[in-house]
C-alpha positions as CSV (number, residue, x, y, z in Angstrom):
1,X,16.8,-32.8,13.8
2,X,19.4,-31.6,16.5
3,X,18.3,-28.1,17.1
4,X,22.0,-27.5,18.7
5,X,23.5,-27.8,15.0
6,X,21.3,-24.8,14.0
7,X,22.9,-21.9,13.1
8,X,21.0,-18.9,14.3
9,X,20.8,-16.2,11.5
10,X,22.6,-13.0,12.7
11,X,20.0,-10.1,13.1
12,X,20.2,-7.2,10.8
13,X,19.1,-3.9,11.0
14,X,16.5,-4.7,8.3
15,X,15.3,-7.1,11.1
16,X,15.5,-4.1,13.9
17,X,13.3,-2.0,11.6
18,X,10.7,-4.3,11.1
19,X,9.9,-4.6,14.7
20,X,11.2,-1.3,16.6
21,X,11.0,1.5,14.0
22,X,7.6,2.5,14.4
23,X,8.2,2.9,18.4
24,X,11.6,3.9,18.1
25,X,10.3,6.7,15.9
26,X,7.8,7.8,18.0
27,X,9.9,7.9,21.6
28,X,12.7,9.6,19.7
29,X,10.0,12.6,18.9
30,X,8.7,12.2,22.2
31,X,12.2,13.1,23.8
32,X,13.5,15.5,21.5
33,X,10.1,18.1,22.0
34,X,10.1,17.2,25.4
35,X,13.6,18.7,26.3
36,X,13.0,21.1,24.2
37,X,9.9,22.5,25.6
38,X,10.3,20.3,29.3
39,X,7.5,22.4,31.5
40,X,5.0,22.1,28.7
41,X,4.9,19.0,26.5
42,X,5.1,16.3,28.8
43,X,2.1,17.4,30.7
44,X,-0.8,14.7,31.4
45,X,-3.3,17.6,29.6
46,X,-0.8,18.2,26.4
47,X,-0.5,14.0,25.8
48,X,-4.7,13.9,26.0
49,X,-4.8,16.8,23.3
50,X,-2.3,15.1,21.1
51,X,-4.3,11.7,21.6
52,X,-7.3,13.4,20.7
53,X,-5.9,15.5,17.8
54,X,-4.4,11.9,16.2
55,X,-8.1,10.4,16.6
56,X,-8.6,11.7,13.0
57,X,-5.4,10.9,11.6
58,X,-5.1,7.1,13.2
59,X,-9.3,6.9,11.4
60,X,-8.2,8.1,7.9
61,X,-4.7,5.6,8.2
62,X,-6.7,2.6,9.2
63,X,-8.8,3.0,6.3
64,X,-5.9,4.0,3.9
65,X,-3.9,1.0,5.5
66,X,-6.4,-1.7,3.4
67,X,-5.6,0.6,0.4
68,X,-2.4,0.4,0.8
69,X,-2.0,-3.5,1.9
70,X,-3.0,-4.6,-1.6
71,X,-0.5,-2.2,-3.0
72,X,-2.7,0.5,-4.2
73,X,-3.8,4.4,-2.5
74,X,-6.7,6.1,-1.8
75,X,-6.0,9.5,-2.1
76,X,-10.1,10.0,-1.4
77,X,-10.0,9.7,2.3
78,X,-9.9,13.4,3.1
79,X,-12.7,14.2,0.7
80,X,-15.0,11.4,2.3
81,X,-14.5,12.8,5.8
82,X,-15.5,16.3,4.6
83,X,-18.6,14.9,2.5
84,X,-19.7,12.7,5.5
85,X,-19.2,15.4,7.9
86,X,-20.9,18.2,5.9
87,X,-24.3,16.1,4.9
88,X,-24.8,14.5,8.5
89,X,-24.3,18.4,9.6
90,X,-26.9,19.6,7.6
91,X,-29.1,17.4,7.9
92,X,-29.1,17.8,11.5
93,X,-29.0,21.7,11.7
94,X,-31.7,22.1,8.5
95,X,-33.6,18.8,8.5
96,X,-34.0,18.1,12.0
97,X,-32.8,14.8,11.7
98,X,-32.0,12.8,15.2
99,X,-28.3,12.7,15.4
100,X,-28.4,8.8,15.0
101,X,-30.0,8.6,11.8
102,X,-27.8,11.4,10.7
103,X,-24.6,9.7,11.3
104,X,-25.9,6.5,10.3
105,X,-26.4,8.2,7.0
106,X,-23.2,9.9,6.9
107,X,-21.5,6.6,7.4
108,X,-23.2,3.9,5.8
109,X,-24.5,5.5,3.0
110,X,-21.9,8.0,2.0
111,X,-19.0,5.8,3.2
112,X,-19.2,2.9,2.3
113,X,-21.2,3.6,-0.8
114,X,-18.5,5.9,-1.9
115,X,-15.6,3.4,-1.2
116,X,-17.7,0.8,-2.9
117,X,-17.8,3.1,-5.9
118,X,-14.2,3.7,-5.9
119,X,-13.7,0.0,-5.9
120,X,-16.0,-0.7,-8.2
121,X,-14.1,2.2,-10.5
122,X,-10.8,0.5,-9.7
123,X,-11.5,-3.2,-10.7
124,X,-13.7,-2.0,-13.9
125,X,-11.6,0.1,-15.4
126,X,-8.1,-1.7,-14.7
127,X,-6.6,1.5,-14.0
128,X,-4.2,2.4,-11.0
129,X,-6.0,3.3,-7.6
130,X,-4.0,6.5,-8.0
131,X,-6.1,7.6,-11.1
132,X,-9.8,6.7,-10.1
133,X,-9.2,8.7,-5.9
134,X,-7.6,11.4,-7.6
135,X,-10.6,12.1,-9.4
136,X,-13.1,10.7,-6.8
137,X,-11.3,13.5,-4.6
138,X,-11.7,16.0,-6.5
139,X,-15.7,15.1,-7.3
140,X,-16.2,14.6,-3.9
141,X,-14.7,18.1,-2.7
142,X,-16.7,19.9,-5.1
143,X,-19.7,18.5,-3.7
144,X,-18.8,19.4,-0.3
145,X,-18.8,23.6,-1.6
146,X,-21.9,23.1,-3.8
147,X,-24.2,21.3,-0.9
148,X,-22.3,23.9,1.8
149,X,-22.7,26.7,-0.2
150,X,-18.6,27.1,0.8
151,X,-20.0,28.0,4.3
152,X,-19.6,26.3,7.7
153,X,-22.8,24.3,8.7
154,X,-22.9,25.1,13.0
155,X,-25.3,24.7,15.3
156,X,-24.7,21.5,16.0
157,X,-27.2,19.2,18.1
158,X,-25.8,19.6,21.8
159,X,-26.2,15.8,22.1
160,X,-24.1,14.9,19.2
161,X,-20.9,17.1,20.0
162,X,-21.2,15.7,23.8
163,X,-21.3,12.4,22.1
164,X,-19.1,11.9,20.0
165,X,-16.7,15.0,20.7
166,X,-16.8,14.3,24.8
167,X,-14.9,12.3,27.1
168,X,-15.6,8.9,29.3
169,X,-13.8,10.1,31.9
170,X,-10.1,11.4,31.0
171,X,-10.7,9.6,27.9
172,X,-11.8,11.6,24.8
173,X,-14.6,10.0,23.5
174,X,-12.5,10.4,19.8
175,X,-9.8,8.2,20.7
176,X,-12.0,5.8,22.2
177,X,-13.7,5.3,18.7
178,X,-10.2,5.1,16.7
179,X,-9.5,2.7,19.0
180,X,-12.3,0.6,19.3
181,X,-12.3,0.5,15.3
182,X,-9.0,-0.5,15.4
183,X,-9.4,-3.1,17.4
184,X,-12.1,-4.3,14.9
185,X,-9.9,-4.2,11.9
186,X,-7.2,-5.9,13.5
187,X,-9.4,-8.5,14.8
188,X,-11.0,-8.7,10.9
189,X,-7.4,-8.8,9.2
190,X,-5.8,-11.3,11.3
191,X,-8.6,-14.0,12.3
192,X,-11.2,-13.3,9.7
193,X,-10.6,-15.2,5.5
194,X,-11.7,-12.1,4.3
195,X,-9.2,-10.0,6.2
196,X,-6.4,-12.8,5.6
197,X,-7.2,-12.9,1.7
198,X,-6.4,-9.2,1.8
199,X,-2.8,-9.9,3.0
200,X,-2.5,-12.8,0.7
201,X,-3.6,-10.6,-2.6
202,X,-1.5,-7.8,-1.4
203,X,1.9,-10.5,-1.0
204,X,1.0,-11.6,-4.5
205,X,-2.3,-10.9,-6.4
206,X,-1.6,-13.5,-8.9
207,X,-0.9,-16.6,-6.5
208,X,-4.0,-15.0,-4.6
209,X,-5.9,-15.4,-7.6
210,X,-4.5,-19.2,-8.4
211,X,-5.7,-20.0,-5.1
212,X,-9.5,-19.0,-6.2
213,X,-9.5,-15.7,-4.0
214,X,-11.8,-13.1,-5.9
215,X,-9.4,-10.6,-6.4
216,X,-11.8,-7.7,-7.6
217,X,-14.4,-8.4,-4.7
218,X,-11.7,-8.2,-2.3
219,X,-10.2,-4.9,-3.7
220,X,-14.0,-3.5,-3.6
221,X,-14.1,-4.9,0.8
222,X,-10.9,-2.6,1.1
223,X,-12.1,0.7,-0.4
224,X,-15.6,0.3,1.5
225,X,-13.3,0.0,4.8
226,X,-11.3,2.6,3.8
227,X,-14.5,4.8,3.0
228,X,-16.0,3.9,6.1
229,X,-13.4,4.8,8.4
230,X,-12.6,7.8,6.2
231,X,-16.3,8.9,7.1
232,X,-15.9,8.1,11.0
233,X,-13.4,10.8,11.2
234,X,-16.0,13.1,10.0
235,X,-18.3,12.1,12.6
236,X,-15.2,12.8,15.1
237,X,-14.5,16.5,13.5
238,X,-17.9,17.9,13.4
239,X,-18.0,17.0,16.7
240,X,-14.8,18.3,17.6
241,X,-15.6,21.4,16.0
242,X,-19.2,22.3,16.4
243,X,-19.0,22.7,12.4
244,X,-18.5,21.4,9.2
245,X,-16.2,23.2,7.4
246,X,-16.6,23.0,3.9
247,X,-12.5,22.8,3.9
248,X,-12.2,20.2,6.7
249,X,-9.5,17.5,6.2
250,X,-7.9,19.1,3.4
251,X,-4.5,17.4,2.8
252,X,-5.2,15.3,5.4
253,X,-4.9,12.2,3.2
254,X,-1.1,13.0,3.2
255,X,-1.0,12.5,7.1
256,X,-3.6,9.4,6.5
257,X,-0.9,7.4,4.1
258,X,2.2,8.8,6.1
259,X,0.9,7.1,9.2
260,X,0.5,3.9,7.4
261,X,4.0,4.1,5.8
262,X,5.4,5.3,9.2
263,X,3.9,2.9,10.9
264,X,5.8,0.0,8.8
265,X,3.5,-1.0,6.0
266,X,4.4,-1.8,2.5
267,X,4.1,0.9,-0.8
268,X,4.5,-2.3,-2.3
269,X,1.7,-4.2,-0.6
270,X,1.4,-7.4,1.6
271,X,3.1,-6.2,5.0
272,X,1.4,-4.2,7.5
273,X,0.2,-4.4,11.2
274,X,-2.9,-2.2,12.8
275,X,-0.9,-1.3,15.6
276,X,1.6,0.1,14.1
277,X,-1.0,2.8,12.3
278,X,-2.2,4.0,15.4
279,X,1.9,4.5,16.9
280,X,2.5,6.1,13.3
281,X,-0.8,7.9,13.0
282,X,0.6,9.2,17.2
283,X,4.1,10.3,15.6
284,X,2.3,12.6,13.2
285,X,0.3,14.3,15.8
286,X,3.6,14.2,18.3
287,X,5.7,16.2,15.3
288,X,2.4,18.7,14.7
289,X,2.1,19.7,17.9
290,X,5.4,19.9,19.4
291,X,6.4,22.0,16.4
292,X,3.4,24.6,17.1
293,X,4.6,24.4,21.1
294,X,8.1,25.4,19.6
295,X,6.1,28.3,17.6
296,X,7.6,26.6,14.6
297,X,5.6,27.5,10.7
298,X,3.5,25.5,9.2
299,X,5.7,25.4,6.0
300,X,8.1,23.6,7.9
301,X,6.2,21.2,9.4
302,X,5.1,20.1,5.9
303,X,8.8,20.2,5.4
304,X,9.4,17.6,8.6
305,X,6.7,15.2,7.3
306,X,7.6,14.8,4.1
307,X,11.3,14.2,4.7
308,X,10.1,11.7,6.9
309,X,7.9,10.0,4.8
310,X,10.8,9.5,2.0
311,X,12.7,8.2,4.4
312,X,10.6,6.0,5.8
313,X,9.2,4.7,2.4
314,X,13.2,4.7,1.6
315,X,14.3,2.3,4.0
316,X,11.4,0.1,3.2
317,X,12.4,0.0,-0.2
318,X,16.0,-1.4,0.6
319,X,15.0,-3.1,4.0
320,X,11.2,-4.9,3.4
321,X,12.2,-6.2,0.2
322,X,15.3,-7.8,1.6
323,X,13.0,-9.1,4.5
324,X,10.9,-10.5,2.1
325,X,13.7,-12.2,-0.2
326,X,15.1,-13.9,2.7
């Protein structure tokens, strides 16, 4: 075939907002609070802080992002951090427990187990993912106030908050660990079956299914990731904080699924790159806190995100699926 008789397809802005939005996004916020607050936002120390306040947010998307690749939600995320975070705390301020075990706990046991329930919940019942993390949230965050007593657990092993809430170096030990899990999941989604089946169910869960992929097994494997990071970030905020706060990483699962969505994944499943949930999971942090440095309200930052989000999820609506038709 003469590859001079090739007619090169003419690039469209639905091809410019697959690759660039996510980056485009995110230098755009970058300039705009940087002119308007010039001697303040651009320092070294401010770019750290906003680094280490994504940590959580870029933990809860990469988790969420599985949920979301095979077209469902988990709306649980925020609830898991809090329970993780709130029974490693106690059990290292009232049970003496070494910090290791502790985590270890908080991780494996709580979650995983609890995304393997809410997978398990999902492919039993046959009802939308939306449905069983509502409730799961909901469950979950009671339990938080009942085993807290609705008061901060502090005191905090000196060890564990140097640990996991210090720095190697300039780097904060929190964004090493989003990072470094990151790199995992993106590693597991691209080169991995398992992580390749999930793309493949999430494109189309019948052909998936045709092609002898275990579709419920596989929908379990993303709600245990998504539990599991979900439960890192709890690690990372009790250490942060000297304290687990029986309120900790409430709403956060709105910043968890806007980072994904931001970031260029699909509502409708299929599409989605690791990468771009730690450059969205970045944006969200970038809007928080140059809107604080511009002494901005809370309300309104609520306001900014979820104008964003719409459009974001928007253009994917009318963009994505033309990407995906052509």
């Amino acid at each position: 075939m003469d590859t001079k008789n090739v007619v090169k397809r003419k690039k469209s802005f639905g091809d410019f907002w697959d690759k660039y939005s996510t980056i485009s996004i995110l230098v755009i916020m970058i300039l705009v609070f940087g002119l308007l607050r010039y001697k303040s936002f651009l320092t070294s120390g401010n770019m750290l802080k906003i680094l280490e306040q994504s940590s959580i947010t870029i933990l809860l998307g990469l988790g969420e992002f599985f949920a979301i690749l095979l077209g469902g939600i988990d709306l649980s995320v925020s609830s898991i951090m809090a329970l993780s975070g709130a029974v490693s705390a106690k059990l290292m301020t009232e049970a003496g427990m070494p910090p290791i075990a502790a985590v270890m706990i908080g991780v494996v046991i709580l979650g995983i187990a609890v995304g393997f329930i809410n997978g398990l919940l999902v492919t039993a019942t046959g009802l939308p993912p939306f449905i069983i993390t509502l409730g799961t949230q909901a469950i979950l965050r009671s339990m938080v106030y009942i085993i807290t007593n609705a008061r901060a657990a502090s005191g905090l092993p000196v060890s564990f908050n140097k640990t996991i809430g210090g720095s190697i170096g300039i780097f904060p030990m929190p964004v090493i660990i989003a990072l470094v899990t990151a790199a995992l999941l993106a590693y597991f989604g691209k080169k991995t079956q398992c992580g390749r089946n999930l793309y493949a169910i999430g494109g189309n869960p019948q052909a998936a299914w045709y092609a002898g992929i275990t579709v419920k097994k596989h929908t379990i494997i993303a709600f245990m990731i998504s539990g599991l990071c979900a439960s890192l970030a709890g690690m990372v905020n009790i250490a942060r904080l000297a304290a687990a706060e029986p309120n900790a990483g409430t709403g956060y699962e709105t910043f968890a699924i806007e980072a994904v969505i931001i970031g260029g994944a699909s509502f409708f499943g299929g599409v989605g790159k690791i990468p771009k949930v730690i450059i969205g999971g970045l944006i969200i942090g970038v809007i928080n806190n140059g809107l604080n440095m511009c002494g901005v309200s809370s309300y309104y930052q609520q306001l900014a995100m979820g104008c964003l989000l719409i459009i974001a999820v928007t253009l994917d609506r009318f963009f994505g699926a033309s990407r995906k038709s052509s």
